[in-house]
N, C-alpha and C positions, 0 to 999 in steps of 0.2 A: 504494500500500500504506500504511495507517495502523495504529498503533498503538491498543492499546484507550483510552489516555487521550487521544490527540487523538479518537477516537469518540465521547467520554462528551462532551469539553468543543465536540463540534460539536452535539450533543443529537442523534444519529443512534438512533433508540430502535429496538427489537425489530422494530417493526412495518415500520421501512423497509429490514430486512435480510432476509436470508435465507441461508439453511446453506449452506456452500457444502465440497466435499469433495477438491476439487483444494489439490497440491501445487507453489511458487513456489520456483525458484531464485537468492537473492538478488546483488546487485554483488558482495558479498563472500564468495561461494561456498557461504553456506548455502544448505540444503534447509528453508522452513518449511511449516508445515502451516497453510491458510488455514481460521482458523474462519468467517467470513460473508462475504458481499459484500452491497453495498448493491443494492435492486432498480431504483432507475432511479438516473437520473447526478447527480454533484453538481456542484455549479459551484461554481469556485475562484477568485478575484482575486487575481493574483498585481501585486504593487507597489502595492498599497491605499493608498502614502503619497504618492503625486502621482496625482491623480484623471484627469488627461486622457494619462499614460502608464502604461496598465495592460493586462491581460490576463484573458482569462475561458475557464478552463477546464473544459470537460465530460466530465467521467468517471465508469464508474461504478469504484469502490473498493473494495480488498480490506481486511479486517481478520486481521492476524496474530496 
């Protein structure tokens, strides 16, 4: 799940989203309402700061 400003600062533009109409029940017991999901997955590197201890992950993501 992403925020609109990590969206904007990933340059995830219009064209790689789509509407999306389903409701997410967060960690913290909210109920939000998901405006998009992306249409195919992103890939995440997770620990980007030591290059031969890292992780790639493919999702696709919701925007709240």
């Amino acid at each position: 799940m992403l925020g609109k400003t990590i969206v904007e600062g990933l340059r995830l533009t219009n064209v790689k989203l789509e509407p999306c109409m389903y409701q997410i029940l967060t960690l913290v017991g909210k109920s939000e309402r998901i405006q998009v999901i992306t249409k195919h997955e992103v890939v995440i590197q997770v620990n980007h700061i030591i290059p031969i201890d890292y992780t790639m992950v493919h999702a696709k993501v919701v925007v709240t």
